[in-house]
C-alpha positions, 0 to 999 in steps of 0.5 A, spaced: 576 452 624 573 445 624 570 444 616 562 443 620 562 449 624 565 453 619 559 451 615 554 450 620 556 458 623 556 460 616 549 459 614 545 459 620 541 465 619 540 464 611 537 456 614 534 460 620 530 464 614 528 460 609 527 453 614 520 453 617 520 448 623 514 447 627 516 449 635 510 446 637 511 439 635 518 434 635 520 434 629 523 428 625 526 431 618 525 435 612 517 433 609 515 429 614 509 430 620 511 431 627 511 426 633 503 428 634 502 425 628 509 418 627 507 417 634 515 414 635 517 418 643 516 413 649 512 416 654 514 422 657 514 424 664 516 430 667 524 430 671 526 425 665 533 426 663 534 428 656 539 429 651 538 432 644 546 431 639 547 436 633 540 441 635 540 446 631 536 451 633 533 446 639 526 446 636 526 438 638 529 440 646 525 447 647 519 442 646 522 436 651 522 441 655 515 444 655 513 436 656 517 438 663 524 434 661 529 437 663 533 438 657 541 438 655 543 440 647 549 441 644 551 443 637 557 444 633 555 451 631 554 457 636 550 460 629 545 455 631 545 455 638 545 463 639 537 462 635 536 456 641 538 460 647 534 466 644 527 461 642 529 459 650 529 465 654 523 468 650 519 462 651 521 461 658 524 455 658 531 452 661 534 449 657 543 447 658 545 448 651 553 446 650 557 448 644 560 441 643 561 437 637 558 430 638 564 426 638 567 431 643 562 430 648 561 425 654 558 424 661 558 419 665 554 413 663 547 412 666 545 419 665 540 420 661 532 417 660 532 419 654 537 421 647 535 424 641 538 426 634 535 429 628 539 429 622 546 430 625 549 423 625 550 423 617 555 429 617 560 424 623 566 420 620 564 414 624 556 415 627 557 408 629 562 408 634 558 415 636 552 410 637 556 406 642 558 411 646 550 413 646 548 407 648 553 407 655 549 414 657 543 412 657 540 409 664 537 402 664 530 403 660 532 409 657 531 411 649 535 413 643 531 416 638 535 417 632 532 420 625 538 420 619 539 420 611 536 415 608 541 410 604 536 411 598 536 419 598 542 420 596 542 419 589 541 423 584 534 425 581 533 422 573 528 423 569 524 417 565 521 419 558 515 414 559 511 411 552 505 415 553 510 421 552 509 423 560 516 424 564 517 420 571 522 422 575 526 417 580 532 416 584 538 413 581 544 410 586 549 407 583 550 402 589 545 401 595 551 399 599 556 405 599 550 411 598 554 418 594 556 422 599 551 429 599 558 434 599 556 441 601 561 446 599 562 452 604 560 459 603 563 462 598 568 456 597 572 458 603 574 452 606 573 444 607 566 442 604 563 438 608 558 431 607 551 428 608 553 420 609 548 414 608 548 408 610 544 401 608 538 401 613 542 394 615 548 398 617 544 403 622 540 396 625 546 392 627 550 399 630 543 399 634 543 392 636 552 391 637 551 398 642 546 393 647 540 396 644 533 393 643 531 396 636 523 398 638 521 401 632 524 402 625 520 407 620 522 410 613 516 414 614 513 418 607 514 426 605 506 429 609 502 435 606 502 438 612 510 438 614 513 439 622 520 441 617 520 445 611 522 450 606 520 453 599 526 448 596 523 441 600 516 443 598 517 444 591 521 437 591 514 434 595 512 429 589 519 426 588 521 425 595 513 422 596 516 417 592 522 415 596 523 415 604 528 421 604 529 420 613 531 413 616 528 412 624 531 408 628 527 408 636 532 404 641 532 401 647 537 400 653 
């Protein structure tokens, strides 16, 4: 079985559990406020064309769709979708979802108005080809909305003894230019452990520009007290992750 779908399916309830995901609003990564507050989406109009890669539990489609999108999601793990399918059928809303790994799906190009990712492309060998190809589906005008690792979140935290005898923590990265890989090992340690990839912020800018899209908006917004996304782990981590960007969004535009 494919490393990320083993794993993916394999914690899907334990995530669905602990993980605290507002569905009345986009949500852009762990600790950080919602579309109602960052601001980022274009205009939205009922019957544009929408395109979620890696959505989880389809929070982010299901809240397209009540804006009247008309919505395709997929993701690896059937786990995840299963939530996703049940979250649209008890809402009401029609959502396609697809069980595909993003590096296996395609379309003809010119399809969709708009294409979003949240905290997918990290766990890609190669997200910057994946960008390329986004960029042949969009429709002219149309916006990929993108939301990853942050290069300087993956370190390691480290603690500072200051001279007033107080301790500061901080993150320590051995190189911004090649970022630790974040290993996540399979439950029970059966089977391939998997990887969040970072890039530098530069990386991710030239991918957006080489693939023919004009970068509108680039923000590493701060970790917000009143989180779209969340769980009792990331919140006890609220003041270390107050000090660093933890997620990188890029806003394109074909």
């Amino acid at each position: 079985m494919n490393p990320q779908r083993q794993y993916w399916d394999a914690i899907s309830g334990t995530y669905r559990a602990i993980t605290r995901i507002d569905a009345g609003d986009f949500h852009y990564g762990p600790l950080l406020a919602g579309e109602s507050k960052l601001r980022l989406l274009p205009p939205l109009r009922p019957g544009m064309e929408a395109l979620e890669l890696g959505c989880g539990e389809g929070q982010n489609s299901l809240w397209l769709a009540r804006q009247g999108l008309l919505c395709t999601a997929i993701d690896i793990s059937e786990g995840q979708l299963a939530y996703a399918r049940a979250d649209a059928a008890k809402a009401g809303l029609d959502v396609i979802f697809q069980r595909c790994a993003i590096e296996d799906f395609d379309t003809p190009e010119a399809t969709f108005d708009l294409i979003t990712s949240s905290h997918a492309f990290e766990f890609l060998d190669d997200p910057f080809a994946q960008v390329a190809r986004v960029a042949r589906w969009l429709c002219p005008g149309g916006w990929f909305v993108l939301s990853t690792v942050h290069p300087v979140y993956n370190g390691e935290w480290v603690s500072v003894d200051e001279d007033d005898g107080s301790e500061t923590w901080g993150r320590f990265l051995p190189s911004y230019f090649h970022p630790v890989d974040d290993v996540r090992e399979q439950p029970e340690g059966k089977g391939a452990p998997i990887a969040s990839r970072a890039w530098p912020v530069s990386a991710w800018f030239n991918a957006f520009r080489a693939a023919g899209l004009t970068v509108e908006r680039l923000e590493e917004p701060p970790a917000d007290p009143d989180p779209a996304y969340a769980s009792d782990d990331w919140l006890e981590a609220f003041d270390e992750c107050a000090a660093i960007p933890t997620t990188l969004i890029l806003v394109g535009r074909k």
